[in-house]
C-alpha positions as CSV (number, residue, x, y, z in Angstrom):
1,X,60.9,-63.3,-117.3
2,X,62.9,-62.7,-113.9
3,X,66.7,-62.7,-114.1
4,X,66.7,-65.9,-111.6
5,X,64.3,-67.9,-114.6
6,X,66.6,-66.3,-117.5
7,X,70.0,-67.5,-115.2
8,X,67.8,-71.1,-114.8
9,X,66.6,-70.9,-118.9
10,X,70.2,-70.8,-119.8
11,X,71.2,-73.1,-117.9
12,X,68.5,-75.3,-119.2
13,X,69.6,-74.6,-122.7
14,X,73.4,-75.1,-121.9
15,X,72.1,-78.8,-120.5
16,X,70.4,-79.9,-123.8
17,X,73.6,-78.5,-126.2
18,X,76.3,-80.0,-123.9
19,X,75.5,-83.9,-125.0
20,X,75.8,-84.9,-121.1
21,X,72.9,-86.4,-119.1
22,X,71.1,-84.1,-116.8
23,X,72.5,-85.6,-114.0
24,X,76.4,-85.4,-115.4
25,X,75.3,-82.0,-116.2
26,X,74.3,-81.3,-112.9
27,X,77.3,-82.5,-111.0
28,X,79.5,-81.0,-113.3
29,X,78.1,-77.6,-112.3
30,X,77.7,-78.0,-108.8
31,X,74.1,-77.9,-109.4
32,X,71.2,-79.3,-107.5
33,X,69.3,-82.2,-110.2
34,X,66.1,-81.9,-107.8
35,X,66.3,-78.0,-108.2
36,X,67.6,-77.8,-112.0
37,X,64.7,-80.6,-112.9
38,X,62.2,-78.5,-111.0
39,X,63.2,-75.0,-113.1
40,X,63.5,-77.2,-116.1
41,X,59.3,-78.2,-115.8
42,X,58.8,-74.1,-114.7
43,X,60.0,-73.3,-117.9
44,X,58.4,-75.8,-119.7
45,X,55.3,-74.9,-118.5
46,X,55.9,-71.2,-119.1
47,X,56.5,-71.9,-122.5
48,X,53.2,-73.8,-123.0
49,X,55.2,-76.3,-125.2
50,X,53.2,-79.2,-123.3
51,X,56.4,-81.0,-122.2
52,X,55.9,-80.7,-118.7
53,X,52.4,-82.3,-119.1
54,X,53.6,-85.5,-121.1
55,X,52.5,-88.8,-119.2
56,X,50.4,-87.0,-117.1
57,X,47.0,-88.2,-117.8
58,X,43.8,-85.5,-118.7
59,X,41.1,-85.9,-115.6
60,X,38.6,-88.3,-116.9
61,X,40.4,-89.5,-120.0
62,X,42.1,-92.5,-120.3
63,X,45.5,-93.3,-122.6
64,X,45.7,-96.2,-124.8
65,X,49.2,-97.6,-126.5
66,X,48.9,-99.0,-129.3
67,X,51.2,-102.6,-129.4
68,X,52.1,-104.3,-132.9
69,X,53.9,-107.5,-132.7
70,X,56.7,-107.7,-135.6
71,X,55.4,-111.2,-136.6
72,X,51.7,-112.7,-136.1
73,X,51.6,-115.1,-133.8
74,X,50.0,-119.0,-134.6
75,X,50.2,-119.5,-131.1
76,X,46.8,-119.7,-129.0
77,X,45.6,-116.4,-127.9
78,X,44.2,-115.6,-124.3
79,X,42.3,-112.6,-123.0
80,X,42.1,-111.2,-119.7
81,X,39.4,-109.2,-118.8
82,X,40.5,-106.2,-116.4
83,X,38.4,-103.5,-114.2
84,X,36.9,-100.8,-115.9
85,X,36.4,-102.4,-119.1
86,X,40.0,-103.0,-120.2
87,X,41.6,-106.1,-121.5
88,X,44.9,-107.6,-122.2
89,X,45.5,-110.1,-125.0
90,X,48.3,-112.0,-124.9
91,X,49.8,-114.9,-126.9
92,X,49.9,-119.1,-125.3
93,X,53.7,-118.7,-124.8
94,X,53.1,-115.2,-123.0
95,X,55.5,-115.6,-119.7
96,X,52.8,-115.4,-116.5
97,X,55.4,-113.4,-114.3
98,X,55.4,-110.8,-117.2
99,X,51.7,-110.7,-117.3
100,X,51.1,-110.4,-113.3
101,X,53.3,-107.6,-114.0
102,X,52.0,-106.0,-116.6
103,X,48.3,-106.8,-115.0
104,X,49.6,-104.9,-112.0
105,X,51.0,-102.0,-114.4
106,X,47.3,-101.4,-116.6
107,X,45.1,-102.3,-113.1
108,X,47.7,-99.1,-111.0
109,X,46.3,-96.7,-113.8
C-alpha cells in the first residue's frame, strides 16, 4: 500500500469511529467529500470486501426485492405487466401517482 492510500485508509477509519456523517466529517477536516468518497471506494475495492460493488448490478443478471406487507390485504388485487417479463402487483387502494412512480423506477432498470 502507498503512504498516500495508508494517509486516505486512516482517514477512512477515523470517519467510521468518529459517529459523524461523511459529509460533517469531511468539512470538519477540510477535506474534499468528492475526493474522500472516491479513496473510500479505492479502498474498498482493494480490500475485496464487495462494498464498493453493492447496488451495482452483475452484467446480465437481474436483482429482485423481495416485499412483505405486514398485514394481508382483502382489498382487490391488480397486476401490471412490465417489459421484459416483470410485473408489479399491487393492492385496489394502491395510490396511482405511487405506482407511475414506482413503474418508472422497475421499467429505468
Amino acid at each position: 500500500m502507498t503512504e498516500r492510500a495508508r494517509y486516505w485508509s486512516a482517514l477512512v477509519k477515523a470517519c467510521e469511529e468518529s459517529g459523524l456523517s461523511q459529509a460533517a466529517f469531511c468539512r470538519e477536516r477540510g477535506v474534499q467529500a468528492g475526493t474522500f468518497a472516491w479513496w473510500k471506494r479505492q479502498l474498498r475495492r482493494a480490500q475485496g470486501d464487495g462494498a464498493a460493488r453493492r447496488g451495482r448490478r452483475a452484467k446480465g443478471r437481474e436483482r429482485f426485492v423481495e416485499v412483505r406487507l405486514a398485514e394481508t390485504c382483502s382489498m382487490p388485487a391488480y397486476e401490471v405487466f412490465l417489459a421484459r417479463g416483470r410485473s408489479i402487483r399491487v393492492s385496489g387502494q394502491f395510490d396511482l401517482q405511487t405506482l407511475s412512480r414506482l413503474i418508472a423506477a422497475v421499467e429505468s432498470c
